[in-house]
C-alpha positions as CSV (number, residue, x, y, z in Angstrom):
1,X,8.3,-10.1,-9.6
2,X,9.8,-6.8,-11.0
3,X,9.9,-4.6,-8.4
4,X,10.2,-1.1,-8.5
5,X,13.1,0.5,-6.7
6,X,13.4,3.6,-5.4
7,X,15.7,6.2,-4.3
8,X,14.2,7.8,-1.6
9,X,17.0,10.2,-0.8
10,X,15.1,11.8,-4.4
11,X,11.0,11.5,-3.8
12,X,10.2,13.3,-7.3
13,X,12.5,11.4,-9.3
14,X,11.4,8.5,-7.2
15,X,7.7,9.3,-7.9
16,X,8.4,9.5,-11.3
17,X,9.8,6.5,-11.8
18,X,6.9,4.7,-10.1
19,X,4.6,6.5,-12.7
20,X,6.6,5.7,-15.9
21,X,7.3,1.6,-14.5
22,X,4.4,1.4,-12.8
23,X,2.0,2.2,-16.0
24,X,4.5,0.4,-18.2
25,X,3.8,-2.7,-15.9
26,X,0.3,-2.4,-15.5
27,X,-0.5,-2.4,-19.0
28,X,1.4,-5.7,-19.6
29,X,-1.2,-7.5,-17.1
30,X,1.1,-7.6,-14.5
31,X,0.3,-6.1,-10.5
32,X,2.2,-3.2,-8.4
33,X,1.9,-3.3,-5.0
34,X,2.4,0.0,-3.1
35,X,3.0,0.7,0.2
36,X,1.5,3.7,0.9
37,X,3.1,4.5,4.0
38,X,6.3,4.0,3.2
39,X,7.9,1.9,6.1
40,X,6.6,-0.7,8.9
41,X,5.0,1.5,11.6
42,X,4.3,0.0,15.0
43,X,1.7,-3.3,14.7
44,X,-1.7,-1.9,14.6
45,X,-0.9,1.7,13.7
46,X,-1.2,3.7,11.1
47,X,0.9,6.2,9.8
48,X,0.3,8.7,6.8
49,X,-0.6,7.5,3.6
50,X,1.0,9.3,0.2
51,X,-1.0,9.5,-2.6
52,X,1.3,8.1,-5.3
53,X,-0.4,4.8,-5.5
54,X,-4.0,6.2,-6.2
55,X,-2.2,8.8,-8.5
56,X,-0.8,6.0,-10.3
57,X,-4.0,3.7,-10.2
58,X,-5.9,6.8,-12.0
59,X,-3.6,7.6,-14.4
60,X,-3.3,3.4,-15.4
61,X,-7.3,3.3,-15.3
62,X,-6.9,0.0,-13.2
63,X,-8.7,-0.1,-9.6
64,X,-7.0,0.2,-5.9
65,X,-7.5,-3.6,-4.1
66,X,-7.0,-2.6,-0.6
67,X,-5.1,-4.9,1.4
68,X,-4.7,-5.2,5.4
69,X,-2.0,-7.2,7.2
70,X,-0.8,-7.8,11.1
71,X,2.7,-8.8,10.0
72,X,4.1,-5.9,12.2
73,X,2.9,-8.3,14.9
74,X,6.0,-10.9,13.6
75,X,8.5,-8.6,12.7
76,X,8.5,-5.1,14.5
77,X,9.1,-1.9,13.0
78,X,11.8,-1.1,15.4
79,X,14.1,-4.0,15.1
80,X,15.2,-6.7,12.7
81,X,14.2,-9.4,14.7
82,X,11.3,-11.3,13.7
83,X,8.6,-13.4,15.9
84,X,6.8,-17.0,14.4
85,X,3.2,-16.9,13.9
86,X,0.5,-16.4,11.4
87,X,0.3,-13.6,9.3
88,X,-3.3,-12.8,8.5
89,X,-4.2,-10.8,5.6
90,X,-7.6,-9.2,4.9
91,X,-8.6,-8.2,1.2
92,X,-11.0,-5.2,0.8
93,X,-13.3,-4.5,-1.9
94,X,-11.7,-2.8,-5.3
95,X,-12.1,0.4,-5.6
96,X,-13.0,2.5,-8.9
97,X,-10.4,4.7,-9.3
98,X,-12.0,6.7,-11.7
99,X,-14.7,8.1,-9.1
100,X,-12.3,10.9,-7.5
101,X,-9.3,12.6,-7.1
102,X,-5.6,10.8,-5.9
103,X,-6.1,12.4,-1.9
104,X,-10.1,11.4,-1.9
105,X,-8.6,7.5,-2.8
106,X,-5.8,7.4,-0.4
107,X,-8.3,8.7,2.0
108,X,-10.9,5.9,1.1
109,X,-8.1,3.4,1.2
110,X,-6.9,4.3,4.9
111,X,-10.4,4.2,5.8
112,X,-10.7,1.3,4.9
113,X,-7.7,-0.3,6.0
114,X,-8.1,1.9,9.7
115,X,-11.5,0.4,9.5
116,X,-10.2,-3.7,8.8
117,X,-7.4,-3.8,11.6
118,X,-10.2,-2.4,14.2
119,X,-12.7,-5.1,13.2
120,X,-10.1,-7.9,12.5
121,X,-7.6,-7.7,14.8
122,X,-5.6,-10.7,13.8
123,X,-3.7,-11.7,17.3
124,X,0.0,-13.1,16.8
């Protein structure tokens, strides 16, 4: 899978290290996942999103595939514990990354995401 680890006790050197993996990853035909908030939030909320993963789609050329999940409904953001049930995951249109800035993406994105748990609100 090759993730990409982070220190986050060091966000620019993190940030950088996304960039310089990331890209190198990308353009072997291989995915990154980002999540843009960071850490699990409470089920159904969101918190704020950082640009890095829009920064990094523009710089790679490659769209943002927005993705929407209720696993916070199985496994809470304020314990370890973790509940059975069906994890539902909703897939959004790509997005041209190309067509504006890293903020004006992010903000598309969370739209969009904001916009999928309202509509679809998967139920544990």
């Amino acid at each position: 899978m090759a993730p990409i680890g982070i220190r986050r006790s060091h966000p620019a050197g993190a940030i950088r290290q996304v960039f310089r993996l990331g890209q190198e990853r990308l353009s072997k035909g291989l995915k990154v996942v980002i999540f843009p908030e960071g850490t699990r939030n409470p089920d159904g909320q969101l918190g704020a999103f950082k640009t890095g993963g829009a920064a990094l789609a523009k710089l790679s050329g490659v769209p943002i595939l927005p993705i929407s999940h209720n696993a916070g409904a199985h496994w809470p953001a304020t314990t370890w514990l973790k509940y059975s049930g069906t994890v539902q995951v909703t897939i959004g249109p790509a997005i041209d990354s190309s067509l504006d800035n890293a903020r004006s993406l992010t903000d598309t994105v969370r739209s969009w995401i904001a916009s999928s748990l309202v509509n679809n609100t998967p139920k544990p």
